[in-house]
N, C-alpha and C positions, 0 to 999 in steps of 0.2 A: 235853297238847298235841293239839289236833284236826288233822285233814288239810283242814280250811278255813285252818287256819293257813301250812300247806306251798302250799297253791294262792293264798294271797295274796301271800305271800313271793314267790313265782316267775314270777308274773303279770309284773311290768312288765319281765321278761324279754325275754318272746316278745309283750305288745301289739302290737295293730295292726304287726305286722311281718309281712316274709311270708317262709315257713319255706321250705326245701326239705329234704325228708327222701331220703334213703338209705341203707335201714336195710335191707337185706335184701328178699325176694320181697314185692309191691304187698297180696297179702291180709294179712300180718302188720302192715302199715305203717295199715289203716282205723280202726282204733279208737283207737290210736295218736295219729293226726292228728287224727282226732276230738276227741280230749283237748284237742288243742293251740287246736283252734275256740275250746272252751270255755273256756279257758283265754285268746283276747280275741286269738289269733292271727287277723292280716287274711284268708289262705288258703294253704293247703299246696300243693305241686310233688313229686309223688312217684316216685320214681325208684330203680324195683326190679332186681334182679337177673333175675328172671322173675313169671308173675302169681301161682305160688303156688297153695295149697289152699286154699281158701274163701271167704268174700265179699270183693268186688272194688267198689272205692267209685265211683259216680256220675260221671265225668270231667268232666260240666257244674257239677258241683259240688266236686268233688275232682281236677283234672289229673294224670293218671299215665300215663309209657312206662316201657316196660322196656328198659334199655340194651343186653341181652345177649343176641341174639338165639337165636344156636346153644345148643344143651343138652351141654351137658360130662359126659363119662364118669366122673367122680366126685365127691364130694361138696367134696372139696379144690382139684379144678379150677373147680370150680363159683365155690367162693369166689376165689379168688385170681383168673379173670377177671373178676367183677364190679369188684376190685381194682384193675384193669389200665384197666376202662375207664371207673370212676372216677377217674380220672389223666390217660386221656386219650379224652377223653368224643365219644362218635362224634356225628358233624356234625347228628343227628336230637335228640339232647338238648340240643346248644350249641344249637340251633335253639328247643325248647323251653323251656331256662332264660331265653336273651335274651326271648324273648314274654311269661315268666313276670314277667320281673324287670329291668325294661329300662332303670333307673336306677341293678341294681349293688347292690342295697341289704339282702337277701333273706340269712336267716341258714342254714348248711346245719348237720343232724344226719347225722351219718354212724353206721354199725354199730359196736356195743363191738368188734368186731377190724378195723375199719379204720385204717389206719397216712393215712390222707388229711387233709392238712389246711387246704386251699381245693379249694373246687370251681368249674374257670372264675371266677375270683377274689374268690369270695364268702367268707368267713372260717367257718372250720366249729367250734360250740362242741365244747369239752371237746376238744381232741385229744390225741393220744396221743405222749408223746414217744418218740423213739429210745432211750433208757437202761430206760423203763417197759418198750418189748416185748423188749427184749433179755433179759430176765427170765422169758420162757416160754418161752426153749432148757430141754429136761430133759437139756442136758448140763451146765449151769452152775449152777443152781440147787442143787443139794445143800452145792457152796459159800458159799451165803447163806443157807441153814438155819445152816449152822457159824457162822454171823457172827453170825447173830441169837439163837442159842444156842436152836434148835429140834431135840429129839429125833427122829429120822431113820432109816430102815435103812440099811444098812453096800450101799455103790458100790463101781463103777470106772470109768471111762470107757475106753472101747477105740475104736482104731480100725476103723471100720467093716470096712475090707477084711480085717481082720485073723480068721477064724471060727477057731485054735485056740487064741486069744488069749480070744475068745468064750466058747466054750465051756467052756475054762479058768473066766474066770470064775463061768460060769454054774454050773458045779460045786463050787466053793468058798464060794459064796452062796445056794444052795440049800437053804430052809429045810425042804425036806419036800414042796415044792407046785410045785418050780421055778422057774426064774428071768424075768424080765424085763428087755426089751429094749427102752430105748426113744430113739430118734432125733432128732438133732440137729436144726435150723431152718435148715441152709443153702439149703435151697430157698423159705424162709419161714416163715407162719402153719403149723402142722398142728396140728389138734385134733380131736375125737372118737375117738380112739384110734386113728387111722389109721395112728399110727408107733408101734403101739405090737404086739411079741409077747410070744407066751407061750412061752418055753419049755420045753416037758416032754419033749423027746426030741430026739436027733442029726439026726433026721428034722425036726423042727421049726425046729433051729439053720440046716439047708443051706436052709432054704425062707425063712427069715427073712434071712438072709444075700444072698439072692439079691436082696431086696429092698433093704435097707439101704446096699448097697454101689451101688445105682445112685440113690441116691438122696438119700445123708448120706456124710459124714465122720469121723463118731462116734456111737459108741454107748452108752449108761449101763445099767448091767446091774449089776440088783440082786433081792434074791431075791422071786418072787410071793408078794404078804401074800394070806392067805384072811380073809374076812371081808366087811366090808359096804363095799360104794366108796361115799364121801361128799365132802362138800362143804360149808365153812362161810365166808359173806360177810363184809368183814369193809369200811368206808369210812372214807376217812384223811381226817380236817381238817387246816385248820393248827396247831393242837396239843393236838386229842383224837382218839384210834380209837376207834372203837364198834364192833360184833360182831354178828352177827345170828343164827338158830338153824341147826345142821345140816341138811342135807338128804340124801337120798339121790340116790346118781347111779345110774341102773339100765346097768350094764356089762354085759352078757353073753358067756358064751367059748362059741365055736365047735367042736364035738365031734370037729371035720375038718379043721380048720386052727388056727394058732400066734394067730390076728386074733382082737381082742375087739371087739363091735359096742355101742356107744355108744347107748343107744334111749330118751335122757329124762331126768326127775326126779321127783320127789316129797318132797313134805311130810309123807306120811302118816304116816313111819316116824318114830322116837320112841330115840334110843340113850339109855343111863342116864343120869342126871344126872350123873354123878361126870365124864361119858365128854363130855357136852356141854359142862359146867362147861369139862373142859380144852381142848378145841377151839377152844370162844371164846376161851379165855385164849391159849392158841397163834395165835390169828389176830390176836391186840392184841398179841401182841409181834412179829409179822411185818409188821402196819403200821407200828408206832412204829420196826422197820428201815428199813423201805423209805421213811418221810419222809426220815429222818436219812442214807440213804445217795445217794437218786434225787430228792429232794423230792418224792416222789410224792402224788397229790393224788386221790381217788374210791374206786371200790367197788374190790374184788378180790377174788378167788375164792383158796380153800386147798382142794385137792383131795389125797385120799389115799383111805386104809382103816382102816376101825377094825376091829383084830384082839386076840386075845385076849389079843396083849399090850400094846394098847391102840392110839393114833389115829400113823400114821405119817403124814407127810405123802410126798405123790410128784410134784406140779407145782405150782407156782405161776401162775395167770393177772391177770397184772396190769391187769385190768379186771374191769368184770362177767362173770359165766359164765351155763350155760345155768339156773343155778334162781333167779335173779335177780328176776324177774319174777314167778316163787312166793309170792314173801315178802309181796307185795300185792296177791294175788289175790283175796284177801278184798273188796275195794275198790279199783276199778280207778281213783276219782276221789286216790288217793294220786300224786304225782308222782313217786315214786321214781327212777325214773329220767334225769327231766329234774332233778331237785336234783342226780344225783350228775355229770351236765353241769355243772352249775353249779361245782360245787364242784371238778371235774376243769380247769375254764375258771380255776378262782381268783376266780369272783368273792367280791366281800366283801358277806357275806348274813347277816343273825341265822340262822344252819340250827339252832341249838340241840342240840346229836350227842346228847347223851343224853336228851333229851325225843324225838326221832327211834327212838333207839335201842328205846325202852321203846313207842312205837308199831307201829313194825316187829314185836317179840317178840311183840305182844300179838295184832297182826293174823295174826299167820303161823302163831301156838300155835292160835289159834281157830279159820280158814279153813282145812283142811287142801286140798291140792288135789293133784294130779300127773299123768302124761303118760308114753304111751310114744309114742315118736316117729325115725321113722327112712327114709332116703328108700331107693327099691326101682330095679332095671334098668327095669321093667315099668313102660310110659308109659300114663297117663290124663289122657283128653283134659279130663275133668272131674272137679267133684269130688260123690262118694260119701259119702253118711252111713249106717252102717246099723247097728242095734241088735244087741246082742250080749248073749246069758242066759249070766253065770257058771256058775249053778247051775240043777239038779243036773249037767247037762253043759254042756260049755263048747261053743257053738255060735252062729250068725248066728239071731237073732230070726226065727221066722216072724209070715205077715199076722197083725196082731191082739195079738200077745203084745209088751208092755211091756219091753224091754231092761236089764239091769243096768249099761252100759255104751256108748259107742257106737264103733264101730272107721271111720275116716274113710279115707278114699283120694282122690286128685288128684294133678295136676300137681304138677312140682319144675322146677327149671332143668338137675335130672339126669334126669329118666327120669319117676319116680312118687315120690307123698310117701306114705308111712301113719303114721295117728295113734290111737293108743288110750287113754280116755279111759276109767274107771269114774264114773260115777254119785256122790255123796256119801253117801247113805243105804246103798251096797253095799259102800262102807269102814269100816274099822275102824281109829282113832287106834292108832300101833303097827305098824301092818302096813307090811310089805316089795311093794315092787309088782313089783319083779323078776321073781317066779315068775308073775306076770300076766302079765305082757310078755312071757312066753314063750309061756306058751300062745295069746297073743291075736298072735304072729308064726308061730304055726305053723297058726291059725285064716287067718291073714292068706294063706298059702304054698297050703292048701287048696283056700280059696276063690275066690282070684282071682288065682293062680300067680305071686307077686308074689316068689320065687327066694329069699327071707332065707335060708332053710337051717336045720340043726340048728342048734339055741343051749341054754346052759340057762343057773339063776342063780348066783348065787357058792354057793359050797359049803354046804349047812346046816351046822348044829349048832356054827358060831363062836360062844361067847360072849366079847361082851366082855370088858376088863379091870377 
C-alpha cells in the first residue's frame, strides 16, 4: 500500500475546507498545515499556544496569533493555559476566527492532549472523550492492566498526605533501585514526568511528599525498573489493532534531586526481537481492552521499561505520545496523523490497518531519526542553530568545521526551548541517545547557562530479558 493511497483516502476530508489548527506553539503547527495545503485544504487559521522555536509561516499566506500571551513558569502550566484559553478564547482570537470563518463552517484540529471539543462552535475532528483520558490517571491504570491481563510490577496506591504509609511502601517494593512515586490527575493533564519521583532515600520521600501533597490525592508507588524507558504505538479500528515499533523515550535522573527530566525520543535504538515481538503483542491486547471497554477509537501510546526481566508497562496514554511523529519521519507526505483523526472521529474509511501497519514498520525500521528536546528557565528571544562535533570532544562547532549534530535554542511559552539533534550519518542503528542527551544538556548548561543541571542516563549494563 503506498502513501499516495493514505493521501487520497483523506483528501475529501479536509477539501476546499478551511481548517483551524491548534496544535501547540505557531512553528511546530508550519509544516503541519502545509500538509494540509496540499492535501486541497482552502487555508489554515493557526492558533498557537506561543510562537515557538523555529520557522514562523508567512501570515499573508498562512494567518496565525497566539492566544496566550503571558509565559508560564512551567511546562504544565504552560499547557493547561493554552487549555484554559481554548475553552474560552480571548476576544482577539474570537475576533480572528469570525474574519477567518465567517460562515461557521471551518474544521478545528486541536493537540493529541487536548480534552476541547468545539472551538467558538466549530466541531473539532477526532476528539477525545472523557472515559479515554480518564485513563492517564497513573493511579488507576494498573487496574486495567489486570483487566486486560497485562504483566505489570507489583503497586499501591496511598494517600498522598499520608508519607509513613509512603514510605512504608516504598520499602516493601523496592527492587534494589528504589521506588516510584507517581501522581494522581486531580489537578488534570500531567506528563513528562513531572509527577513523577524517584525515590532512593528518606530525604528524597520528605522532598517528594512536600510536592505530592499540595498537589494530588494519591499516589502509586511501585518499585524503580532500571533499564531502557520506552514506548510502543499502538491504533484501534473498529475491529482490528495494529502495532507499530518501540521506540525509546530518553528519561533522564537528576543526580540532586528525586525529579526525572523527560528530553525526547528516538528511533535509533533497536531492543531484541523477542523483547519487541512482546511489546507489540502487549500493546494489541491493550487496544482490543480499551475497544471492548471505552470503545475507544486512534493511536495510543504504552509507556514503560524494558528491564532484565523483561517490558513492564507504567502508564498508559490514551492518544498519540511524544514519538508518534517518529514513526513517519521517513516521509513527512504520510498522513499519519490526520488518519488517526479520522479514525478517532469514527469516520468510515477503507484505512486498511494492516496494509497501514506494514508501512509504518517499514518506514520507521528504515528512517531512523530522534531528538533531545526539553524546555529551559533561560528566555530566547530567538531562535539559535548551532553545530555541534560529537567527536573526539563533545563541543559547539567552531567557524569552518562541519557539526555532527546541531543543538537548537529559542523561544517557548515557558522561558527557552533546546533541541538536540544528531546528524544521520553520526548514528548508528542500535544506539541509545540518552547518553547524548546528556552530554548535549550539559553542553547546553556551558554554553549558554540554560540551568538543566546535572542528569545522567538510565543505568548501563541492563540487559534485557
Amino acid at each position: 500500500m503506498s502513501i499516495d493511497y493514505y493521501r487520497d483516502l483523506i483528501r475529501p476530508v479536509f477539501q476546499d475546507r478551511k481548517i483551524i489548527v491548534a496544535m501547540g506553539v505557531v512553528a511546530t503547527m508550519t509544516k503541519f498545515c502545509e500538509n494540509l495545503i496540499d492535501l486541497g485544504a482552502e487555508q489554515c487559521l493557526l492558533i498557537g499556544a506561543g510562537e515557538g522555536t523555529g520557522e514562523l509561516p508567512d501570515p499573508n499566506k498562512m494567518p496565525w496569533l497566539v492566544a496566550v500571551e503571558e509565559q508560564a513558569p512551567d511546562f504544565l502550566t504552560g499547557i493547561r493555559n493554552y487549555e484554559a484559553a481554548l475553552n474560552d478564547l480571548p476576544q482577539q482570537v474570537i475576533s480572528a476566527v469570525e474574519e477567518f470563518d465567517p460562515d461557521s463552517e471551518a474544521l478545528v484540529l486541536c493537540s493529541h492532549i487536548s480534552d476541547v471539543a468545539t472551538l467558538h462552535g466549530r466541531p473539532r475532528l477526532g476528539p477525545r472523550k472523557p472515559a479515554w483520558a480518564a485513563l492517564e490517571d497513573k493511579v488507576v491504570i494498573d487496574a486495567f492492566w489486570d483487566r486486560a491481563g497485562v504483566d505489570r510490577a507489583p503497586c499501591k496506591i496511598v494517600a498522598a498526605d499520608d508519607l509513613d504509609r509512603c514510605l512504608k511502601a516504598s520499602h516493601e517494593l523496592d527492587w534494589g533501585a528504589g521506588a516510584v512515586w507517581s501522581g494522581d490527575a486531580r489537578e488534570g493533564f500531567n506528563g513528562g514526568a513531572r509527577y513523577i519521583r524517584h525515590i532512593r532515600s528518606d530525604a528524597d520521600a520528605e522532598k517528594a511528599h512536600q510536592f505530592f501533597v499540595n498537589h494530588c490525592d494519591q499516589v502509586r508507588v511501585m518499585p524503580f525498573l532500571e533499564g531502557v524507558p520506552c514506548s510502543v504505538h499502538a491504533m484501534v479500528f473498529d475491529e482490528q489493532t495494529i502495532a507499530f515499533r518501540p521506540v525509546e523515550m530518553i528519561t533522564l535522573r537528576r543526580t540532586d534531586e528525586p525529579t526525572l527530566l523527560y528530553s525526547g525520543t528516538s528511533t535509533w535504538w533497536d531492543p531484541p526481537t523477542k523483547d519487541r515481538d512482546m511489546m507489540r503483542r502487549t500493546a494489541l491486547r491493550v487496544g482490543s481492552r480499551l475497544r471492548r471497554e471505552v470503545d475507544y477509537r486512534g493511536a495510543f501510546a504504552l509507556d514503560g521499561v524494558l528491564t532484565e526481566r523483561g517490558f513492564f508497562p507504567t502508564e498508559l496514554n490514551p492518544r498519540s505520545g511524544g514519538a508518534f511523529a517518529d514513526l513517519y519521519a521517513g516521509d513527512r507526505r504520510l498522513p499519519l496523523k490526520l488518519i488517526n483523526l479520522c479514525v478517532r472521529h469514527g469516520l468510515e474509511l477503507d484505512y486498511r490497518p494492516h496494509e497501514l501497519q506494514s508501512l509504518v514498520l517499514d518506514l520507521a525500521d528504515e528512517h531512523r531519526t530522534g531528538s533531545g528536546r526539553t524546555t529551559v528557565d533561560r528566555v530566547f528571544d530567538k531562535t539559535e542553530v548551532h553545530e555541534v562535533m560529537m567527536e573526539p570532544d563533545f563541543r559547539l562547532a567552531e567557524d569552518g568545521e562541519t557539526g555532527h549534530a546541531k543543538l537548537t535554542a529559542g523561544p517557548s511559552e515557558v522561558g527557552g526551548f533546546i533541541r538536540f539533534r544528531p546528524d544521520g550519518d553520526a548514528m548508528t542503528k542500535g544506539t541509545l541517545m540518552a547518553p547524548l542527551v546528556t552530554r548535549a544538556w550539559g553542553l547546553a548548561d556551558e554554553s549558554f547557562d540554560t540551568g538543566i543541571g546535572s542528569v545522567v542516563p538510565a543505568a548501563p549494563g541492563v540487559e534485557p530479558s
